[in-house]
DRENGUVO-317102 format. One line per field, with one value per residue (C-alpha): x, y, z; residue in three letters; residue number from 1. Coordinates in Angstrom, 1 decimal. Layout:
east = (X, ...)
north = (Y, ...)
up = (Z, ...)
residuo = (ALA, ...)
num = (NUM, ...)
This chain:
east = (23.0, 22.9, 21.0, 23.5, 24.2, 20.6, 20.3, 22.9, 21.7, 18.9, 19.9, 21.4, 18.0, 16.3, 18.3, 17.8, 14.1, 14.3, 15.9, 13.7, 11.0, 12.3, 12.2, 8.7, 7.7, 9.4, 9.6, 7.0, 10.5, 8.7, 5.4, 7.1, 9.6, 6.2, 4.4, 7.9, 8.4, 5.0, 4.9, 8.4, 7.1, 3.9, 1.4, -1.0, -1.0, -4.0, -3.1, -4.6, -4.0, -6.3, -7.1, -4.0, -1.3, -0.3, -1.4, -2.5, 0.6, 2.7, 1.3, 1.4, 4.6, 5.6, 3.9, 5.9, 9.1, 8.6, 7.5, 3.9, 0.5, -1.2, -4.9, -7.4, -10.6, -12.5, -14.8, -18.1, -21.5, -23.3, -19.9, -20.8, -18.8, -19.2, -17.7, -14.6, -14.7, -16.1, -19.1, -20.1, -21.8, -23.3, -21.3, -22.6, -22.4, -24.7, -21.9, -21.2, -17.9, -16.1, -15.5, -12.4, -12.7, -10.3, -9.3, -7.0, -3.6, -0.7, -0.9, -4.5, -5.0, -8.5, -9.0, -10.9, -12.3, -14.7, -16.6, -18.4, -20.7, -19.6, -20.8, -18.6, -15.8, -15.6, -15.9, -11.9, -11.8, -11.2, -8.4, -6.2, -6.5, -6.7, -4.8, -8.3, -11.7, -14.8, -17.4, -21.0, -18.7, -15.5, -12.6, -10.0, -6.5, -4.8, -1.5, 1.3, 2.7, -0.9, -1.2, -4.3, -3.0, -6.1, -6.2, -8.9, -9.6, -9.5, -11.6, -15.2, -17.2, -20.3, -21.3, -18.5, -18.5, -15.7, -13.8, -14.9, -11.9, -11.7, -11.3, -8.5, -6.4, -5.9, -3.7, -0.1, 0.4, -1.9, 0.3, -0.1, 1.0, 1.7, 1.6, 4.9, 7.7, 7.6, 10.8, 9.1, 6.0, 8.4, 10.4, 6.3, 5.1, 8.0, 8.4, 4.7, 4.1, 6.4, 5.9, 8.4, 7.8, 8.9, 9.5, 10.2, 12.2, 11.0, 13.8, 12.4, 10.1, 7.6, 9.5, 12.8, 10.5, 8.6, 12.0, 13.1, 9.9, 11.2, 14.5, 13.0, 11.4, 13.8, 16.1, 16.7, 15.2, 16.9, 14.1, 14.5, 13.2, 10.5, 9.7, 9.8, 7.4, 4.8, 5.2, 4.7, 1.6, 0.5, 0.7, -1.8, -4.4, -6.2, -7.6, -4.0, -1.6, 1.1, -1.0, 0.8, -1.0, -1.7, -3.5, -5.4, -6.4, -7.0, -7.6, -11.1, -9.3, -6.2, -4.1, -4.4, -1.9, -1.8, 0.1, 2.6, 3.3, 3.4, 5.8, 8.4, 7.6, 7.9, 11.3, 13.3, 12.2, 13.1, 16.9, 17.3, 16.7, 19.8, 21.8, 21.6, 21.0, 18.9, 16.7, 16.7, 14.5, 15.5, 14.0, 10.3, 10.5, 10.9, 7.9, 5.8, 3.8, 2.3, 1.4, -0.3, -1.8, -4.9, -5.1, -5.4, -8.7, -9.2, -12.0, -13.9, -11.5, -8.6, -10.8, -12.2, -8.1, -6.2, -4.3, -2.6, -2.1, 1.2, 1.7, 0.1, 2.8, 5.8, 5.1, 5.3, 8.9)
north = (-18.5, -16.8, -13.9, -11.5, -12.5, -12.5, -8.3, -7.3, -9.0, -7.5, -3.8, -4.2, -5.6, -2.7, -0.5, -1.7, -1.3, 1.7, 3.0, 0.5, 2.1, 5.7, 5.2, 5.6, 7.4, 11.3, 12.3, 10.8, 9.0, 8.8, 7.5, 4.7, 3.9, 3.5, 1.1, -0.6, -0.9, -2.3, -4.8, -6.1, -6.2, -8.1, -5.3, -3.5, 0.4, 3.3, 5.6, 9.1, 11.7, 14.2, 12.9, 12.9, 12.2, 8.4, 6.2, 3.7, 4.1, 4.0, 0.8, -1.1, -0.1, -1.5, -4.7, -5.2, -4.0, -7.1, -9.4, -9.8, -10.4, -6.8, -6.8, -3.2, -2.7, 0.3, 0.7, 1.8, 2.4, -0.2, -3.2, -6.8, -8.8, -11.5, -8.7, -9.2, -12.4, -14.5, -16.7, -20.3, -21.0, -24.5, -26.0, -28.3, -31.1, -29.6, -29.2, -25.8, -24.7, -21.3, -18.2, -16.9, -12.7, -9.9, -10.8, -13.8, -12.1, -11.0, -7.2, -5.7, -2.0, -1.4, 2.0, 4.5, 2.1, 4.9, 4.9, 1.6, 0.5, -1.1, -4.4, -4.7, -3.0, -5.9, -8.3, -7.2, -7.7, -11.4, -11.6, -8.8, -10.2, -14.4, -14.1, -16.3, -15.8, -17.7, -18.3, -20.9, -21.9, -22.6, -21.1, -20.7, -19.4, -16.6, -16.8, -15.4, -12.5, -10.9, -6.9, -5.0, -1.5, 1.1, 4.5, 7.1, 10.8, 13.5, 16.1, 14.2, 13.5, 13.1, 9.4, 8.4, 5.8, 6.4, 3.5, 2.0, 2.7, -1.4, -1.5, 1.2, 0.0, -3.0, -0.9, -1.0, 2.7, 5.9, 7.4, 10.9, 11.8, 15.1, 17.6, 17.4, 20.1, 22.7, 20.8, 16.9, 18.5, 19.4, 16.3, 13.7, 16.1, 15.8, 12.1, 11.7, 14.0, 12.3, 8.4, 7.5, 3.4, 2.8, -1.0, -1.9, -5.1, -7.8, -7.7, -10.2, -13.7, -14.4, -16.9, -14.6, -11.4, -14.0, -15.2, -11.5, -11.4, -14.2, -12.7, -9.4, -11.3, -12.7, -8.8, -8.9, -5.8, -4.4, -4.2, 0.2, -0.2, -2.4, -0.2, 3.3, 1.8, 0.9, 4.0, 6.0, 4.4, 4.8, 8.7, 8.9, 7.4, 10.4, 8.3, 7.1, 9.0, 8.7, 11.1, 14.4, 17.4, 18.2, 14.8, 15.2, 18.4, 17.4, 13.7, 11.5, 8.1, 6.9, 4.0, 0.6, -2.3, -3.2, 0.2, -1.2, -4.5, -2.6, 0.1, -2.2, -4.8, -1.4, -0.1, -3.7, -3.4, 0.2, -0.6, -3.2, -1.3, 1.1, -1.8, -2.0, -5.5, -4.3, -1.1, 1.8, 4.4, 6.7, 3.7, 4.1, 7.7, 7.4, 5.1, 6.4, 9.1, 6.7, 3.9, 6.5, 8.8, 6.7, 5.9, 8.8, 10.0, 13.7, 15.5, 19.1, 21.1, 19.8, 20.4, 23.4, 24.9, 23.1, 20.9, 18.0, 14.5, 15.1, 17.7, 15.6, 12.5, 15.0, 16.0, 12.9, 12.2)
up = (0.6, 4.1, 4.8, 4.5, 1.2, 0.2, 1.1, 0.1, -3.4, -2.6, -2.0, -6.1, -7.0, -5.7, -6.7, -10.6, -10.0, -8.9, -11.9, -13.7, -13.1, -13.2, -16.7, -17.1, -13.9, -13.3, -9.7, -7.1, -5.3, -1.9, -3.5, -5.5, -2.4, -0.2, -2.6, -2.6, 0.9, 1.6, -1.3, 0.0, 3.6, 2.3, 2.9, 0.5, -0.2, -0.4, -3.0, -2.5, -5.3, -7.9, -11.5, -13.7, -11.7, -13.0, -10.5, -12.6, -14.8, -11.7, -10.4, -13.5, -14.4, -10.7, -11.7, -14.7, -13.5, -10.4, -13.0, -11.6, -12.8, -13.1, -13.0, -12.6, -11.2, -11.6, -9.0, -10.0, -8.0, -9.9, -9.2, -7.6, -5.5, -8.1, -10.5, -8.6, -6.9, -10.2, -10.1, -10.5, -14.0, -15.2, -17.7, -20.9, -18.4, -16.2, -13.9, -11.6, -13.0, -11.2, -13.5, -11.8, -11.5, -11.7, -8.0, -9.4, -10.1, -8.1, -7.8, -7.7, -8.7, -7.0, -8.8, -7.1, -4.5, -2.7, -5.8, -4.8, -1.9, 1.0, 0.1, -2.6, -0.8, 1.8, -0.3, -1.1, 2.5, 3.2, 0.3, 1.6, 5.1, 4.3, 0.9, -0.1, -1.8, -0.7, -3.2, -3.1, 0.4, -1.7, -0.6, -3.4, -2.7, -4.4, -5.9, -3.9, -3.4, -3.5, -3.4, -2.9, -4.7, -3.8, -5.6, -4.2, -5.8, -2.5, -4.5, -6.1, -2.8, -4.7, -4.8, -2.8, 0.4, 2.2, 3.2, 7.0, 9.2, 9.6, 6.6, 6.0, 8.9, 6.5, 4.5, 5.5, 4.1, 3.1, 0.1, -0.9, -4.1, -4.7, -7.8, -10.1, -9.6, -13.1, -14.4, -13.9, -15.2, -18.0, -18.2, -18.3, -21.1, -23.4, -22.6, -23.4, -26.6, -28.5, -30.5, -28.1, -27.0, -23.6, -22.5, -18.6, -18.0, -15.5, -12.6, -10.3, -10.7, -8.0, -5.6, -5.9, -4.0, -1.7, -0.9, -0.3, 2.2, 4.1, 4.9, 6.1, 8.6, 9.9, 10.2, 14.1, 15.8, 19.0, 22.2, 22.0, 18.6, 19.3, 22.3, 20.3, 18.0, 20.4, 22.2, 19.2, 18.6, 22.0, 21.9, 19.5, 21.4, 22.7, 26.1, 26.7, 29.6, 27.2, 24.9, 23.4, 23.9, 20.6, 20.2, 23.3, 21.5, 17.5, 17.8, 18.5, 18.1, 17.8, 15.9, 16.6, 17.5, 13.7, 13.3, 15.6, 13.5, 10.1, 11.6, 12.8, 9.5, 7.2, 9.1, 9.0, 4.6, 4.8, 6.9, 4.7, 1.3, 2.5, 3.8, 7.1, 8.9, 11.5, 11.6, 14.2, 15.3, 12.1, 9.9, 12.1, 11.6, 7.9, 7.4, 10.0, 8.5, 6.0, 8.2, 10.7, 8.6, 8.2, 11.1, 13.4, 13.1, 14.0, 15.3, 14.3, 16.1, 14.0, 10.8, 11.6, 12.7, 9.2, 11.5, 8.8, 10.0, 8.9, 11.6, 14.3, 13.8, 12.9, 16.3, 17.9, 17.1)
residuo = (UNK, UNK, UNK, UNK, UNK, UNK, UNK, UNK, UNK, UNK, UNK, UNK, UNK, UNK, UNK, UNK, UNK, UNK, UNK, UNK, UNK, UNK, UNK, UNK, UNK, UNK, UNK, UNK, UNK, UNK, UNK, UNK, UNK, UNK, UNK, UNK, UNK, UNK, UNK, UNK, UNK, UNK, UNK, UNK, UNK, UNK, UNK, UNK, UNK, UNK, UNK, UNK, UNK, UNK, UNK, UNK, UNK, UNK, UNK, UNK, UNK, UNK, UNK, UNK, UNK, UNK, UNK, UNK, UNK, UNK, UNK, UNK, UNK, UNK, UNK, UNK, UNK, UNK, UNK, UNK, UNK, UNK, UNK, UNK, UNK, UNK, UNK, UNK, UNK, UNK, UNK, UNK, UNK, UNK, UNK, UNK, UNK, UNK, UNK, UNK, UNK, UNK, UNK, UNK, UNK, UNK, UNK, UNK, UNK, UNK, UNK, UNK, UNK, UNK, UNK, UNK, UNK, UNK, UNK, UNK, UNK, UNK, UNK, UNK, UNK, UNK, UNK, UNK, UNK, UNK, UNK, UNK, UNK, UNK, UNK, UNK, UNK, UNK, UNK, UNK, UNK, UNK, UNK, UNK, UNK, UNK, UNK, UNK, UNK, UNK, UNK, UNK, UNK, UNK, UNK, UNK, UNK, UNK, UNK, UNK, UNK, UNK, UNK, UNK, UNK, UNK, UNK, UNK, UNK, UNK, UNK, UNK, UNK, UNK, UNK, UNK, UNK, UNK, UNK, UNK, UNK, UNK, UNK, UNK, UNK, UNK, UNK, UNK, UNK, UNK, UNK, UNK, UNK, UNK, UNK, UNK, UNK, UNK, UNK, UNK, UNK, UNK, UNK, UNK, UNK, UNK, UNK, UNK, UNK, UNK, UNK, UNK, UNK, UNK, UNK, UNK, UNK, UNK, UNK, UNK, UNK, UNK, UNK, UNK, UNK, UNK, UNK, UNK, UNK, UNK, UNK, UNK, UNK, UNK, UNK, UNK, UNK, UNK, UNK, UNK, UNK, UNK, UNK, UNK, UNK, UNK, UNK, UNK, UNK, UNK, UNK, UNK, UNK, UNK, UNK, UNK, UNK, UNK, UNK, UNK, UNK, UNK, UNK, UNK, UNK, UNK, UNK, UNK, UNK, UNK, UNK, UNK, UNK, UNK, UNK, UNK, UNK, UNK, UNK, UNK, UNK, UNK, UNK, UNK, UNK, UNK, UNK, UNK, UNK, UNK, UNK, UNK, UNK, UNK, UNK, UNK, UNK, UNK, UNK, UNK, UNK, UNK, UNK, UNK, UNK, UNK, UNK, UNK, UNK, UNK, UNK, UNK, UNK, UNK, UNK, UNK, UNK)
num = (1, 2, 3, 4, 5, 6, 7, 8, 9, 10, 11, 12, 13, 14, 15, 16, 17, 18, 19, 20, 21, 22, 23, 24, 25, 26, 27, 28, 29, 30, 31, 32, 33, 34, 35, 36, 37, 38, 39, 40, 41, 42, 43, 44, 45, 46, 47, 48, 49, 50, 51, 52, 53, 54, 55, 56, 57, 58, 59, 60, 61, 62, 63, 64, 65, 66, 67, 68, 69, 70, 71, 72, 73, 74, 75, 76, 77, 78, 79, 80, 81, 82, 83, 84, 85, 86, 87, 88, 89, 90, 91, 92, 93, 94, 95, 96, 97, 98, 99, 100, 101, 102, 103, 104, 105, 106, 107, 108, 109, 110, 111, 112, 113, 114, 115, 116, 117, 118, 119, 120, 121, 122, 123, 124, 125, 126, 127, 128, 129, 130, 131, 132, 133, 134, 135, 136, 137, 138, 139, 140, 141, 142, 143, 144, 145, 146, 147, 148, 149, 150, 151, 152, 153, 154, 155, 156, 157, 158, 159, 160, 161, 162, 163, 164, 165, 166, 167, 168, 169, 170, 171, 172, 173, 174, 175, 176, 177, 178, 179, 180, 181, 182, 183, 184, 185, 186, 187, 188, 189, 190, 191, 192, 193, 194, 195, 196, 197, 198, 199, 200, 201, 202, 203, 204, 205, 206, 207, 208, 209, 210, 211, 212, 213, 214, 215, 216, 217, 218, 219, 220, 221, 222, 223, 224, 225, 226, 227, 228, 229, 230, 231, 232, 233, 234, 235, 236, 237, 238, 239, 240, 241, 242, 243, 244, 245, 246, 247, 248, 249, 250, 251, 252, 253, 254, 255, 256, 257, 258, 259, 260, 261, 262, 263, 264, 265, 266, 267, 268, 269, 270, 271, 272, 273, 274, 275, 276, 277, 278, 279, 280, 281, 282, 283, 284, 285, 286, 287, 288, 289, 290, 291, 292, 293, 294, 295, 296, 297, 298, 299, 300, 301, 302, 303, 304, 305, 306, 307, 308, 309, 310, 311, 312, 313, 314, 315, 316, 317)
């Protein structure tokens, strides 16, 4: 089957998911399109959001809907690495044998992952960047495709250890997910009050999305685009000439060259998902504010004046 063939195959298959999982999930569009985007563009996702507002719901229900192992973690103060990870234990032969953790499955929900110490935060490291776990000097591979799906609660700041900034630049996108409008808020709680069983379908096996990765590789990208990208990136860097004004102003450090490779991986699964063969600069625009927004780190001024990230990277359009 030639590429073309394969996405435009692939724009029906989304588009069933998306109403595949619209069955379960009301509203949050942009939120699910985000985890959806970065999953097809083999990245993982940082879900930020209050109690309540079905993040674990939505991921899981993603997970079914793709046909994918679906395993949660809830982050605690008192978690191990080996709580994650697994552990070697002797057998009845006297033999070390390895327990395989929570780690093992195809989509991770990692939930509330400030909760724990950094020690056990890293140790989630090495299989969202090498797609492998090392454990007693074993390495063991993870089964592919392999999603690291992070939730963390903006308001509870007690006990929390906010993620190192290596660490969040790991993360393809920073999601926000906002409070319902009155009629979703309306439509969850009669959908929920009732002894109503919802079931989601599995639309898509394993291979079939790693397959769908492939081809989005290969999505040819015209030099402008490549060049906008970069450029965009660049003007966050408050040290760099290309530096707007208002990021000379509100910003202490700027994104990295990662955000560069995510934005142009993120637009070609964003053109495609609409269609198109090849993305433009409209396609960076529309991912940008997720893939940046972790990234830019701003100083007390911005703070202390209610300047949003999103209004920093709007303005760099």
């Amino acid at each position: 089957m030639s590429d073309v063939a394969i996405i435009e195959n692939f724009v029906e298959k989304y588009k069933a998911l998306k109403e595949e999982i619209a069955k379960v999930i009301v509203g949050q569009e942009r939120a699910v399109d985000q985890i959806l985007i970065s999953i097809f563009s083999g990245g993982h996702s940082l879900l930020i959001g209050v109690p309540g507002l079905a993040k674990t719901l939505m991921v899981n229900t993603i997970a079914q809907a793709l046909g994918l192992d679906f395993k949660r973690i809830q982050f605690t103060p008192d978690l191990m690495p080996s709580d994650i990870l697994g552990s070697e234990i002797l057998d009845e032969n006297r033999q070390f044998k390895f327990i395989k953790g929570p780690i093992f499955a195809n989509i991770i929900l990692a939930d509330e992952i400030n909760r724990t110490p950094p020690k056990t935060q890293a140790a989630l490291l090495e299989a969202m960047q090498e797609r492998a776990v090392t454990v007693a000097g074993h390495q063991y591979k993870l089964s592919l495709p392999y999603f690291v799906l992070a939730t963390q609660n903006p308001i509870e700041q007690e006990g929390t250890y906010p993620l190192p900034e290596a660490q969040l630049d790991r993360f393809m996108f920073a999601i926000n997910l906002e409070y319902p409008s009155f009629e979703e808020e309306v439509e969850v709680v009669k959908a929920t009050t009732t002894d109503a069983q919802l079931s989601v379908d599995a639309l898509f096996a394993a291979q079939e999305i790693l397959d769908f990765q492939n081809v989005i590789r290969r999505v040819p990208v015209a030099d402008n685009v490549v060049e906008y990208a970069v450029s965009l990136v660049g003007k966050t860097r408050p040290k760099a000439s290309s530096a707007a004004s208002i990021v000379k102003d509100f910003v202490g450090w700027g994104a990295g060259p990662r955000a560069s490779q995510n934005l142009i991986l993120a637009a070609k699964t964003h053109a495609v998902t609409k269609g198109k063969f090849s993305p433009d600069i409209e396609d960076i625009q529309a991912v940008a504010t997720g893939i940046l927004r972790h990234r830019i780190i701003k100083n007390y001024k911005a703070e202390a004046e209610g300047v949003t990230d999103e209004k920093i990277i709007e303005s760099l359009f």
